[in-house]
Backbone as CSV, one residue per row, in Angstrom:
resi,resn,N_x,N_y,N_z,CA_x,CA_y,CA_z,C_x,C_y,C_z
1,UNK,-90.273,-55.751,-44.188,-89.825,-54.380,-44.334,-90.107,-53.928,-45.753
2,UNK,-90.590,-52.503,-45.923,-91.143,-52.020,-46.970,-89.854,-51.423,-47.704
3,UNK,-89.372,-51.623,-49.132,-88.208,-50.898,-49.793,-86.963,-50.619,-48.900
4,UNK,-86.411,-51.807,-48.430,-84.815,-52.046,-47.718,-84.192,-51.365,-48.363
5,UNK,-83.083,-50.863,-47.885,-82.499,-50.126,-48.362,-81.426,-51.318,-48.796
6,UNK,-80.731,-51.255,-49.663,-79.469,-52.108,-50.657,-77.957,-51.312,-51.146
7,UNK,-76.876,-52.249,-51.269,-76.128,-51.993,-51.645,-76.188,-50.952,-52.423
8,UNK,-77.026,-51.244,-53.904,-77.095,-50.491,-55.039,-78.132,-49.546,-54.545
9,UNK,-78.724,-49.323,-53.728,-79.746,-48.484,-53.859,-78.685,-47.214,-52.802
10,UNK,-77.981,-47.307,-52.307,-77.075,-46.635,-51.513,-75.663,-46.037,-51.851
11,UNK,-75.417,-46.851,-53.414,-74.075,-46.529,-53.871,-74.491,-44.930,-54.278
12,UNK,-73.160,-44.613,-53.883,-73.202,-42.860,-54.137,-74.118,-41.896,-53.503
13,UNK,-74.852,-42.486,-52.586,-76.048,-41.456,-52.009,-75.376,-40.863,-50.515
14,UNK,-74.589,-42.049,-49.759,-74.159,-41.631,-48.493,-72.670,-41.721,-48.363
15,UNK,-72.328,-41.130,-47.129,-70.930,-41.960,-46.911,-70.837,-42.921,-45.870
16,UNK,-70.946,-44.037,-46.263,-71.156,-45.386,-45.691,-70.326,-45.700,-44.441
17,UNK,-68.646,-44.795,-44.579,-68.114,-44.855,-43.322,-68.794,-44.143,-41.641
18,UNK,-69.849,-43.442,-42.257,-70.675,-42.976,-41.159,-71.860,-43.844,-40.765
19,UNK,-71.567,-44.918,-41.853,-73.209,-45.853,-41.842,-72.750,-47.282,-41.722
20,UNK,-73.668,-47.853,-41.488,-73.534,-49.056,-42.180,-74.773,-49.788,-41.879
21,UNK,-74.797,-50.325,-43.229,-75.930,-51.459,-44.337,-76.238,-52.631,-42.970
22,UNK,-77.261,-52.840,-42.189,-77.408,-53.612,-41.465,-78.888,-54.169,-41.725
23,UNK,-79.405,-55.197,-42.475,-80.950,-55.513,-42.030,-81.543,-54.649,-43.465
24,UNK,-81.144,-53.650,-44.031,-81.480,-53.024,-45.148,-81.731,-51.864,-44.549
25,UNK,-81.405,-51.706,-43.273,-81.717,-50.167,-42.880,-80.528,-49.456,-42.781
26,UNK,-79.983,-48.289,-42.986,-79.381,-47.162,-42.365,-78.802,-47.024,-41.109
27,UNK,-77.743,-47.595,-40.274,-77.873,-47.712,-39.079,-76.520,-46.730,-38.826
28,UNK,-76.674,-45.612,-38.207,-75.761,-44.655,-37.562,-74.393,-45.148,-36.940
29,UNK,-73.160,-44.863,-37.604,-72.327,-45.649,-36.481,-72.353,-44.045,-35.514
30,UNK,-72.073,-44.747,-34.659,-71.685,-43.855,-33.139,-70.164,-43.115,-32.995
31,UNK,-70.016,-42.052,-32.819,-68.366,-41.676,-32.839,-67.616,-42.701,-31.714
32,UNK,-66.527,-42.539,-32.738,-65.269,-43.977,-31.494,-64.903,-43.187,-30.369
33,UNK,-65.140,-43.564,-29.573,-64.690,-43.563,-27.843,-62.710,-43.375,-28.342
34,UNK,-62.093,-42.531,-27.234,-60.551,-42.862,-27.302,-60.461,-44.219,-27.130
35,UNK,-61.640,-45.383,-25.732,-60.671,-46.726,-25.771,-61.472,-47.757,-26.981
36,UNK,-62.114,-47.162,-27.538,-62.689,-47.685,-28.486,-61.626,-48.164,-29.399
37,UNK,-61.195,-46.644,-29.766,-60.082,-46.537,-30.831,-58.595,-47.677,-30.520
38,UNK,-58.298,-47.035,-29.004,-57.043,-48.051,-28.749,-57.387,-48.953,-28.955
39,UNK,-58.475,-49.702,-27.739,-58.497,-51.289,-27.918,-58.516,-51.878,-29.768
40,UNK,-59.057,-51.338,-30.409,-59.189,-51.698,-32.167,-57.682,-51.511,-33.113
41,UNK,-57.185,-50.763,-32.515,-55.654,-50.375,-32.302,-54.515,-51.357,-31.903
42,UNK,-54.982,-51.356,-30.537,-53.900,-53.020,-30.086,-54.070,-53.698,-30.384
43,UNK,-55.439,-54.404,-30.675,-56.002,-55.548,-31.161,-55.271,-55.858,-32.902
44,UNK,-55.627,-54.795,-33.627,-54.756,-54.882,-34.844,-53.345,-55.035,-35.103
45,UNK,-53.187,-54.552,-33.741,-51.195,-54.700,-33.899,-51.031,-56.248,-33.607
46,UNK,-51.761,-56.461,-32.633,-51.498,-57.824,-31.729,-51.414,-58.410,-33.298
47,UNK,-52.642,-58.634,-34.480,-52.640,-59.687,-35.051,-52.254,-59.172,-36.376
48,UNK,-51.494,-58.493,-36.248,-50.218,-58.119,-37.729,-49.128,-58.898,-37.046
49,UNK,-48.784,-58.894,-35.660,-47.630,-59.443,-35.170,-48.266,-61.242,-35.631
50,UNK,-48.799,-61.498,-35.098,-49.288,-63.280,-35.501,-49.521,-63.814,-36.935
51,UNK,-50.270,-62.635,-37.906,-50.478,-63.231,-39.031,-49.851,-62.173,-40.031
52,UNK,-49.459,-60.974,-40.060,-48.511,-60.368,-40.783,-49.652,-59.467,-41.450
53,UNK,-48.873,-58.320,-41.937,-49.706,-56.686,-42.662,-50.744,-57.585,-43.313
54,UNK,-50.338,-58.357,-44.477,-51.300,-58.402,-45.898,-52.372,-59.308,-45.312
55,UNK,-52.446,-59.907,-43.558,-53.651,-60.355,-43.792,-54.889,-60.087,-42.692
56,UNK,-54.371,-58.593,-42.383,-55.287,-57.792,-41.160,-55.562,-56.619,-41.933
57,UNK,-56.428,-56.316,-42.961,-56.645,-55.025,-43.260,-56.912,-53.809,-42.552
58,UNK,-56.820,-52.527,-42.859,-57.460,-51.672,-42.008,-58.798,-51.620,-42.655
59,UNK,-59.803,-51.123,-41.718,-61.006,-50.531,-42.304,-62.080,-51.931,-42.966
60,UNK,-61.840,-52.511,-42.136,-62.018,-53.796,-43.825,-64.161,-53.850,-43.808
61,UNK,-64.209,-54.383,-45.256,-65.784,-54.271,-45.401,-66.095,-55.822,-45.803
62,UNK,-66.320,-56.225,-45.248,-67.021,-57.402,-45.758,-68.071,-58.511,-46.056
63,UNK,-67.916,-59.221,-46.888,-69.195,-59.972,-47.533,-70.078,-60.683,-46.031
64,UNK,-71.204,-61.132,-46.417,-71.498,-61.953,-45.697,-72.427,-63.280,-46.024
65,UNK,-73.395,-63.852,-45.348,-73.846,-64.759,-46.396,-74.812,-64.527,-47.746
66,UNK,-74.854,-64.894,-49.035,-75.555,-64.176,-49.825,-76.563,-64.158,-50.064
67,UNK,-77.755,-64.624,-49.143,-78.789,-64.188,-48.840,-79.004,-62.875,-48.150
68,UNK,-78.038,-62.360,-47.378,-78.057,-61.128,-46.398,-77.265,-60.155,-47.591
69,UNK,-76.388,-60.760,-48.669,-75.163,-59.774,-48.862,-76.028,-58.262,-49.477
70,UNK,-77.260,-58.530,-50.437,-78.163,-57.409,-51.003,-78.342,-56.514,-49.501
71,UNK,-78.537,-56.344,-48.687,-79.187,-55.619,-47.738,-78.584,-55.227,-46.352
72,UNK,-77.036,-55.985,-46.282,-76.100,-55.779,-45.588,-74.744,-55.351,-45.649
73,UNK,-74.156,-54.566,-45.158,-72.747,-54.054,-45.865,-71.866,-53.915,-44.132
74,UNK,-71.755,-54.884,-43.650,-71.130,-54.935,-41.770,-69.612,-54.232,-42.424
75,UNK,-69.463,-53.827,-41.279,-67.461,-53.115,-41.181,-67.098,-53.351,-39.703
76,UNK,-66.828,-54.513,-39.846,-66.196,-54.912,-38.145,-65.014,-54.121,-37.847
77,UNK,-64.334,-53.685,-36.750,-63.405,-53.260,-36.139,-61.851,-53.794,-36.798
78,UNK,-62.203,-55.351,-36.892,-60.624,-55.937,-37.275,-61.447,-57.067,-37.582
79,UNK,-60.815,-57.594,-38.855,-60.771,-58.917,-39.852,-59.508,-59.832,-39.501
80,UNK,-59.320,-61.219,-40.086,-58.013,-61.546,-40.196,-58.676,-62.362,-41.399
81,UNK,-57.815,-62.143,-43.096,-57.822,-63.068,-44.048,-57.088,-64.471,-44.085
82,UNK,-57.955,-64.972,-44.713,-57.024,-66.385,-44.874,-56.106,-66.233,-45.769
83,UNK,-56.037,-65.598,-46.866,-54.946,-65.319,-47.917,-54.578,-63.602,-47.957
84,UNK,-53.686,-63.271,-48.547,-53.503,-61.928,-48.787,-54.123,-60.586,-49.069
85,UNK,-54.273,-60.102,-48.553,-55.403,-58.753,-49.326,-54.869,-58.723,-51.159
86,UNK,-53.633,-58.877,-51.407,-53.250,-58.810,-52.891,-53.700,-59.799,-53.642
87,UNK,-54.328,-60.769,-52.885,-54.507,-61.908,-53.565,-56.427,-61.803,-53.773
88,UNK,-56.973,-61.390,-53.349,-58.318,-61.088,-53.330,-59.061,-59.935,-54.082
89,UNK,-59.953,-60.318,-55.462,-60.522,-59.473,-56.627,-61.824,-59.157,-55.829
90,UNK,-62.165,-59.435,-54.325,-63.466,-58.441,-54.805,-63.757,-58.431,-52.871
91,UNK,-64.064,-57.854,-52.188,-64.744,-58.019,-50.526,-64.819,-58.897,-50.301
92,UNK,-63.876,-59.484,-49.218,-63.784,-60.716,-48.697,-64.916,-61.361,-48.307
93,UNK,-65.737,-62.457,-48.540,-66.391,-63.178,-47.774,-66.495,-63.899,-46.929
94,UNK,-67.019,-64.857,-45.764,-66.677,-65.803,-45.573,-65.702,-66.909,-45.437
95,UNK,-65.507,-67.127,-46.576,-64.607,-68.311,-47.059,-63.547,-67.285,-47.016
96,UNK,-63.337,-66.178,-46.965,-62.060,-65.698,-47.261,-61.368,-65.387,-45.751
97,UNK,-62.239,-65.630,-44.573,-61.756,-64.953,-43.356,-61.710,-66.046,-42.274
98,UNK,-60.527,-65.159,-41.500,-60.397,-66.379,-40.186,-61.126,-65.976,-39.272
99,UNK,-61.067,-64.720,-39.075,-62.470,-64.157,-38.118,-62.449,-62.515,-38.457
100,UNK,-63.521,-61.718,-37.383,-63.489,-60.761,-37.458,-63.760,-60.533,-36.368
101,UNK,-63.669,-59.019,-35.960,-64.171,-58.763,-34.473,-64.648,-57.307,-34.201
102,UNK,-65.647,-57.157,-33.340,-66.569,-55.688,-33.159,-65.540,-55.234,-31.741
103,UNK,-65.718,-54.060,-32.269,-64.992,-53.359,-30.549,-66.312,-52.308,-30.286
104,UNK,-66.797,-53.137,-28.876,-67.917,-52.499,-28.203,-68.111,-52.018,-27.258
105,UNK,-68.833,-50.818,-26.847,-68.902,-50.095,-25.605,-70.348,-49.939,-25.908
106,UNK,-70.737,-48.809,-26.897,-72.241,-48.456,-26.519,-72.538,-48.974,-27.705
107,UNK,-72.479,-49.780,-28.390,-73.218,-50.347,-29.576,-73.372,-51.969,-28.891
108,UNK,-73.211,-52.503,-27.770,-72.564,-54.142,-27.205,-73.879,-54.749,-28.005
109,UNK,-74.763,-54.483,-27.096,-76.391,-55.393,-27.526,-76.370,-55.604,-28.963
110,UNK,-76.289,-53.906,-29.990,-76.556,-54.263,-31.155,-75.465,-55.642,-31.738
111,UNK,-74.716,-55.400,-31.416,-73.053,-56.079,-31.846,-73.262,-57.779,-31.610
112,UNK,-73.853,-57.692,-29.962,-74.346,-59.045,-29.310,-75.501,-59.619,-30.019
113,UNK,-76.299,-59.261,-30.704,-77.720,-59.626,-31.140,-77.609,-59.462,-33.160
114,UNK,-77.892,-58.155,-33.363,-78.263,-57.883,-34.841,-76.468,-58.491,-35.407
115,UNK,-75.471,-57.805,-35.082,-74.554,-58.096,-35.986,-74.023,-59.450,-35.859
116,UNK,-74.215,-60.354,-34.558,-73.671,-61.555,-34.282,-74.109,-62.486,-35.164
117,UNK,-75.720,-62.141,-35.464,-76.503,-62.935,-35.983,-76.528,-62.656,-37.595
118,UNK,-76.001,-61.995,-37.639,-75.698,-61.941,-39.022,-74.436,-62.672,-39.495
119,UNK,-73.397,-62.482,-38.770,-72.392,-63.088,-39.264,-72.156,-64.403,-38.924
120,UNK,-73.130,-65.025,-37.525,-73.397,-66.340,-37.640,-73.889,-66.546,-38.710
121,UNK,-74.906,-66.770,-39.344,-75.567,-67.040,-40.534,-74.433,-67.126,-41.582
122,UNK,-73.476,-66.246,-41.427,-72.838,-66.412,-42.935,-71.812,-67.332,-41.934
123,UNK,-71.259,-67.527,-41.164,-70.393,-69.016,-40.475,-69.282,-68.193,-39.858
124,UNK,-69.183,-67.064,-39.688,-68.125,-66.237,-39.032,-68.516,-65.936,-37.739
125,UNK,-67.063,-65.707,-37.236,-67.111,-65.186,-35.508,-67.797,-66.021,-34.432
126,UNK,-67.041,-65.631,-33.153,-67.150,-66.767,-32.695,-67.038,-68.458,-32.915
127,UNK,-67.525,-69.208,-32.530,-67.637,-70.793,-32.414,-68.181,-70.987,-33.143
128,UNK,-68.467,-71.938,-33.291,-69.353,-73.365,-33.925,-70.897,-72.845,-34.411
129,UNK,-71.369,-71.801,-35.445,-72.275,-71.132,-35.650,-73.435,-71.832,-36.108
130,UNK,-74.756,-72.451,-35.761,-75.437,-72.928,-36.347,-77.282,-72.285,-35.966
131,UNK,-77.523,-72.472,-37.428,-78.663,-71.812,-37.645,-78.832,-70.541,-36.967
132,UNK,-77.455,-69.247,-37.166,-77.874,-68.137,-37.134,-77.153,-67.744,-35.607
133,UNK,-76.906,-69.110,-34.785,-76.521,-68.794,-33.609,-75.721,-69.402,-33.351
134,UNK,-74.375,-68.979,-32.051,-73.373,-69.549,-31.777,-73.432,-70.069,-30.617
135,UNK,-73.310,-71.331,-30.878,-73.140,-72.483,-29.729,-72.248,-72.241,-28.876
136,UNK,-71.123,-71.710,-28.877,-69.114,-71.606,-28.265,-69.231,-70.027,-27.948
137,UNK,-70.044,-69.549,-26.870,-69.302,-68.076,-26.879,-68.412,-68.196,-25.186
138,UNK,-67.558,-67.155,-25.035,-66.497,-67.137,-24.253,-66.276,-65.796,-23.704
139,UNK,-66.410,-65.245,-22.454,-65.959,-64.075,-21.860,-64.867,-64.411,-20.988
140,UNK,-63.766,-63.717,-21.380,-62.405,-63.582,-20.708,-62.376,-62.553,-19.528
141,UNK,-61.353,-62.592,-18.297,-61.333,-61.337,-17.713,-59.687,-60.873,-18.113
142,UNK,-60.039,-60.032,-17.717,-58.281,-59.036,-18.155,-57.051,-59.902,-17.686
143,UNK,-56.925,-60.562,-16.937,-56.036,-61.358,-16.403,-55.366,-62.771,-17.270
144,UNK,-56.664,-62.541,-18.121,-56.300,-64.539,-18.850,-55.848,-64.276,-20.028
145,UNK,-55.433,-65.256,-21.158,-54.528,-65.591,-21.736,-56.080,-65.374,-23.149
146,UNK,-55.523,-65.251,-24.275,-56.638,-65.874,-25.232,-55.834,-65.729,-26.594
147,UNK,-56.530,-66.441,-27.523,-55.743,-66.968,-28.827,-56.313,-66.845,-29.871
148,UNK,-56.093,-67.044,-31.060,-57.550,-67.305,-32.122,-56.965,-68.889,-32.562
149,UNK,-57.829,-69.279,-33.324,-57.842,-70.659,-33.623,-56.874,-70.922,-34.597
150,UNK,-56.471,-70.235,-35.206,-55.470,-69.980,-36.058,-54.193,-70.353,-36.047
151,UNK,-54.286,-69.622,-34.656,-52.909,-69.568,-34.102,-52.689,-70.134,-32.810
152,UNK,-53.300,-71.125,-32.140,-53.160,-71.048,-30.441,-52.072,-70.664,-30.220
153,UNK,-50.825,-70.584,-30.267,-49.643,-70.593,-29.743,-49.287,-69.414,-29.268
154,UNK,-49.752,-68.552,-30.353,-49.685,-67.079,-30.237,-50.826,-66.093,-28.925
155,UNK,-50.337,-65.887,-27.608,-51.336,-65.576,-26.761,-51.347,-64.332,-26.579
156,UNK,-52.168,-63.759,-26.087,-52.162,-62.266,-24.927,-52.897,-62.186,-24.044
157,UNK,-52.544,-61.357,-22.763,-53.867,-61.163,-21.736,-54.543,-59.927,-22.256
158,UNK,-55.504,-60.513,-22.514,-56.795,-59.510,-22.271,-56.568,-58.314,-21.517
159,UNK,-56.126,-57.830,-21.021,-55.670,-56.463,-20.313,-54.778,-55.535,-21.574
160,UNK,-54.354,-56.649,-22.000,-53.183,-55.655,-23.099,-54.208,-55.569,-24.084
161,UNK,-54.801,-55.519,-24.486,-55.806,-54.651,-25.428,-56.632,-53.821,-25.035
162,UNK,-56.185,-53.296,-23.418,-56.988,-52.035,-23.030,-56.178,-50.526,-22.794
């Protein structure tokens, strides 16, 4: 790709909450759907109730691996930190997160493919991530139970985040 677009080459030019830094290109987010919004909604409540305010941000932006970090700027739906948002001087990376998660309707493929593979690479989301791809993926139906690794104990059905 000819002149990617970058962090710095983007500071102050756009408003990034309409964008986001994917690959070094410009990539349009899509307006949120109402169940867009809920499901990203319940989903956040669910895991303030399990891991508490300071470690589910809203809005959150974060690092990824730093080979990608120049040319990528992802904003998943919902994060969960390993330590406090008060406790953290600069965009969480990696090492700083227990997971994150995309809420998808008409973005799925991109979400399934470009963003998965990005945040495999840096060792986030989903399973057992190697070389870019995740070995452990899992589709639930509305009926079943699911957890994060974090926490097994702590469950919900999949229905209640719709």
């Amino acid at each position: 790709m000819e002149n990617p677009w970058t962090l710095e080459r983007c500071a102050g030019l756009l408003d990034l909450g309409r964008f986001e830094l994917i690959g070094g290109e410009l990539v349009s987010k899509p307006p949120k759907s109402r169940g867009h919004m809920v499901t990203a909604l319940l989903l956040g409540n669910w895991l303030i109730g399990v891991y508490g305010a300071l470690l589910v941000p809203q809005c959150p932006s974060i690092d990824v691996h730093p080979e990608d970090n120049p040319t990528n700027d992802p904003a998943p739906d919902v994060a969960v930190l390993r330590r406090s948002i008060r406790d953290l001087s600069s965009i969480p990376g990696p090492e700083a997160l227990w997971f994150v998660a995309e809420v998808s309707s008409t973005t799925l493929s991109f979400d399934l493919s470009v963003k998965a593979g990005l945040y495999a690479r840096a060792g986030i989301v989903h399973r057992r991530p190697e070389d870019g791809l995740y070995q452990d993926v899992a589709a639930y139906g509305a009926g079943e139970r699911v957890a994060t690794l974090g926490a097994p104990e702590q469950t919900i059905l999949v229905v209640e985040l719709f």
